[in-house]
C-alpha positions as CSV (number, residue, x, y, z in Angstrom):
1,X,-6.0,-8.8,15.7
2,X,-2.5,-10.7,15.8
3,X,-0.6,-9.7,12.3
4,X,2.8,-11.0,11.1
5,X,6.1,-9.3,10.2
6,X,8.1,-10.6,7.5
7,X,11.7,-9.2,6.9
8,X,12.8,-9.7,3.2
9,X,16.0,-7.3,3.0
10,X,15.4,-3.6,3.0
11,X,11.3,-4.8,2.1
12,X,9.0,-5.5,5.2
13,X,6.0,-7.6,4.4
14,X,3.0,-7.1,7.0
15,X,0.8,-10.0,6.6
16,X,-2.8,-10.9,8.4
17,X,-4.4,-13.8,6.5
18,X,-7.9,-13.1,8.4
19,X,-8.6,-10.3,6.8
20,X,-6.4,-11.4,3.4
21,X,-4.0,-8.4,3.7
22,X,-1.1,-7.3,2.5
23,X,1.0,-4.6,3.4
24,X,4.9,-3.8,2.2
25,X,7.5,-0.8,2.8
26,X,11.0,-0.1,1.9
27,X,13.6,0.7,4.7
28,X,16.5,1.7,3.7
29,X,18.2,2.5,7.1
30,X,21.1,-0.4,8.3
31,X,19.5,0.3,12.1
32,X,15.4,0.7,11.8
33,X,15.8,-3.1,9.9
34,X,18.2,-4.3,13.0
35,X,15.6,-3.0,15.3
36,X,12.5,-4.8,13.4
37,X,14.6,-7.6,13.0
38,X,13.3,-9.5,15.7
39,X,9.8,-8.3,15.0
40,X,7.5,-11.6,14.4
41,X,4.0,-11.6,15.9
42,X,2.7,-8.8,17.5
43,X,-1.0,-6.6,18.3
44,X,-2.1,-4.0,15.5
45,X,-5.4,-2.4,15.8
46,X,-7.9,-1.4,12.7
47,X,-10.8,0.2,13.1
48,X,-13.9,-1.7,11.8
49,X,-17.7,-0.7,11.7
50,X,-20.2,-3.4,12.6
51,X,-23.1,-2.9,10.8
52,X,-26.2,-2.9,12.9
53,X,-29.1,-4.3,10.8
54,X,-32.5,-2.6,10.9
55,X,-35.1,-3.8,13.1
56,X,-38.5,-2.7,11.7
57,X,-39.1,-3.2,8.1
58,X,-40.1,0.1,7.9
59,X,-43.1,2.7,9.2
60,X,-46.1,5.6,8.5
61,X,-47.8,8.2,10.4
62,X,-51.3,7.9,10.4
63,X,-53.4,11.3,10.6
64,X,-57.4,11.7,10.3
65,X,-57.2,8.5,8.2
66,X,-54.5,9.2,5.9
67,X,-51.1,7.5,6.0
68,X,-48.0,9.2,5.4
69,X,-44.9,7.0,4.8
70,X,-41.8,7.5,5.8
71,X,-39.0,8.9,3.3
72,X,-35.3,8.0,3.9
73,X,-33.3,11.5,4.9
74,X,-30.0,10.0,5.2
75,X,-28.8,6.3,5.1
76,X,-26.1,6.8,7.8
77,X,-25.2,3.1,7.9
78,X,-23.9,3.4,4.2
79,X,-22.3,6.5,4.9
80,X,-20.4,5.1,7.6
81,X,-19.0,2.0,5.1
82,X,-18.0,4.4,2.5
83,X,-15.9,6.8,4.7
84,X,-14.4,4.0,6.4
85,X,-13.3,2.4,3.4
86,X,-12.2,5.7,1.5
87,X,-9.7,6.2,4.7
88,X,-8.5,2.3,5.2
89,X,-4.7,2.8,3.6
90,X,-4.2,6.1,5.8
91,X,-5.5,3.7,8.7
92,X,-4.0,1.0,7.9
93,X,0.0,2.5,7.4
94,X,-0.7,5.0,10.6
95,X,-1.9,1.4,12.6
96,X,1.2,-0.3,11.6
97,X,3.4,2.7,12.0
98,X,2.7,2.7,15.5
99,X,2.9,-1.1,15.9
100,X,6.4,-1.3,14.3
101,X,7.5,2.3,16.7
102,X,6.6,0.3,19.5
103,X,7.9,-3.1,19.0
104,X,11.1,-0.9,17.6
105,X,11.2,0.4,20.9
106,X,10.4,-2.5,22.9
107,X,13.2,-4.3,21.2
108,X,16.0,-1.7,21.9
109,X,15.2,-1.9,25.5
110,X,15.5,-6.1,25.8
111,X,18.8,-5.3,24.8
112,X,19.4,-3.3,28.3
113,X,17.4,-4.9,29.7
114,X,15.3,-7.7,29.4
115,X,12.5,-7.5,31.8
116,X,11.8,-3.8,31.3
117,X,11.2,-4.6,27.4
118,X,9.1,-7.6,27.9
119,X,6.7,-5.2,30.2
120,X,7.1,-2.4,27.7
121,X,5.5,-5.1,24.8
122,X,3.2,-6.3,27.2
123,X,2.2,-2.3,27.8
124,X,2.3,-2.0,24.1
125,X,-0.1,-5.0,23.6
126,X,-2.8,-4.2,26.3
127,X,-2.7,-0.5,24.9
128,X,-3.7,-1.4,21.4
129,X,-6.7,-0.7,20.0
130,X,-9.0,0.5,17.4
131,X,-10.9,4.3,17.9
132,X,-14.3,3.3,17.0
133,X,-16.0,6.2,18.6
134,X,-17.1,8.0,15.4
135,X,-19.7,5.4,14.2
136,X,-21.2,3.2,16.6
137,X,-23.2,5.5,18.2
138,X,-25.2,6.9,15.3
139,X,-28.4,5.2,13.8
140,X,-28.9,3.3,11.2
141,X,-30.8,5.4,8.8
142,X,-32.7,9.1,9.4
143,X,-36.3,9.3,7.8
144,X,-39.1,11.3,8.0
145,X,-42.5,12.7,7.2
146,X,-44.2,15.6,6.8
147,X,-48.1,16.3,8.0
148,X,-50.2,19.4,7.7
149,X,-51.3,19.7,11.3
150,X,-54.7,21.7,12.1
151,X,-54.8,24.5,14.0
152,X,-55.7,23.3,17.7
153,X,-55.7,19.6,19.2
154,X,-53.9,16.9,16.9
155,X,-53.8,13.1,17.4
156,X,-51.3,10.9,15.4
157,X,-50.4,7.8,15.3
158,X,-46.5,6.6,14.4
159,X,-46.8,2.9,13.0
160,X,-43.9,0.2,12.7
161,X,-43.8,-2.8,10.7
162,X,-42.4,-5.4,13.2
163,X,-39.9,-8.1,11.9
164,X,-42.3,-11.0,12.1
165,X,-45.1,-9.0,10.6
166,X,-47.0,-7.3,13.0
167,X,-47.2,-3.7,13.6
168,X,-46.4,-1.8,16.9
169,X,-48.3,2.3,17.4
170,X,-47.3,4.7,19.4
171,X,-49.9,7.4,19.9
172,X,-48.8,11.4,20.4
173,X,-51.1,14.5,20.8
174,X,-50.3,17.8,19.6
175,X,-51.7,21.3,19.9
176,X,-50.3,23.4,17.1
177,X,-51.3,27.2,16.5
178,X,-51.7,29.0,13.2
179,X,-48.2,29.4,10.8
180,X,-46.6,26.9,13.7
181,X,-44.1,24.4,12.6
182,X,-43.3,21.4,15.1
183,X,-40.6,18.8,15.2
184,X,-40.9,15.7,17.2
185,X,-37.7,12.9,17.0
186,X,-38.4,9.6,17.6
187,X,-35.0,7.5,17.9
188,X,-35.4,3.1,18.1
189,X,-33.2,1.4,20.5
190,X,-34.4,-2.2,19.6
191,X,-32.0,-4.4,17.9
192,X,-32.1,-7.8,16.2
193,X,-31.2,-11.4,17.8
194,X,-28.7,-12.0,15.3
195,X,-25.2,-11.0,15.8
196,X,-23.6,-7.5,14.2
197,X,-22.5,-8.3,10.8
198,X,-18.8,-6.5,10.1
199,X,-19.3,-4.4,7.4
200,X,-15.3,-4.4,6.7
């Protein structure tokens, strides 16, 4: 995302009208304002979660013909929006800390020499980027059920409620002996047509 510098005296004005942001500090050292002086335009990295919106409008289990709907455990998508958002200003100043560091530095070496700065911001520029490792990969939201299983051979049926209305079974066995508790995950890879809405 490109972001612009402004140098008004000892205050620095970081500016990126996409996002509507606004971002100032004071520096008070004669050489740190001579070095960003010739800061303008440069590559500063935020990290941002894209919302991944939920496929199936929701799902039972069906045993010896009663339903049992699932409950939400954990709402992981919200948790991910809130965390993020609670720890924007500490990503924001360490993001444009390193930005200004390395245009700082790209900037004293143009003065030796001109070619090794212009491949140090080029560097600088390519190596920019967000760490959006944390979120992406999780699911949207955990749920669950709970069903009293007989002792012996068990058939149950897992039932989604598809986008446009229909619903889509899967079918599982299970032989469960006395005072026996079982687990079974079930994780959805399907994903909507429309594009990832930014949640940030």
């Amino acid at each position: 995302m490109e972001n612009l510098l402004k140098d008004r005296g000892k205050d620095v004005l970081f500016v990126n009208e996409a996002m509507g942001l606004n971002f100032a500090f004071t520096l008070d050292d004669d050489d740190d304002r001579s070095r960003l002086s010739g800061l303008s335009i440069y590559r500063v990295a935020f990290p941002r979660y894209r919302e991944r919106p939920v496929f199936y409008r929701g799902a039972h289990l069906q045993y010896e013909g009663q339903r049992y709907p699932l409950e939400t455990a954990e709402d992981l998508n919200r948790i991910a929006i809130h965390s993020l958002r609670e720890r924007m200003m500490l990503e924001f100043s360490k993001g444009l800390l390193r930005a200004a560091l390395k245009k700082a530095t790209e900037m004293s070496l143009r003065k030796e020499d001109v070619t090794l700065g212009a491949l140090i911001g080029v560097v600088n520029a390519i190596t920019e980027h967000a760490d959006t490792r944390n979120w992406q990969t999780l699911p949207h939201t955990i749920s669950y059920a709970r069903i009293p299983l007989r002792e012996g051979d068990n058939e149950v049926d897992f039932v989604l409620y598809e986008p446009a209305g229909g619903e889509y079974r899967h079918h599982f066995k299970y032989r469960a002996t006395r005072n026996q508790t079982l687990f079974h995950t079930f994780s959805s890879l399907e994903s909507m047509d429309s594009p990832y809405r930014s949640a940030w």
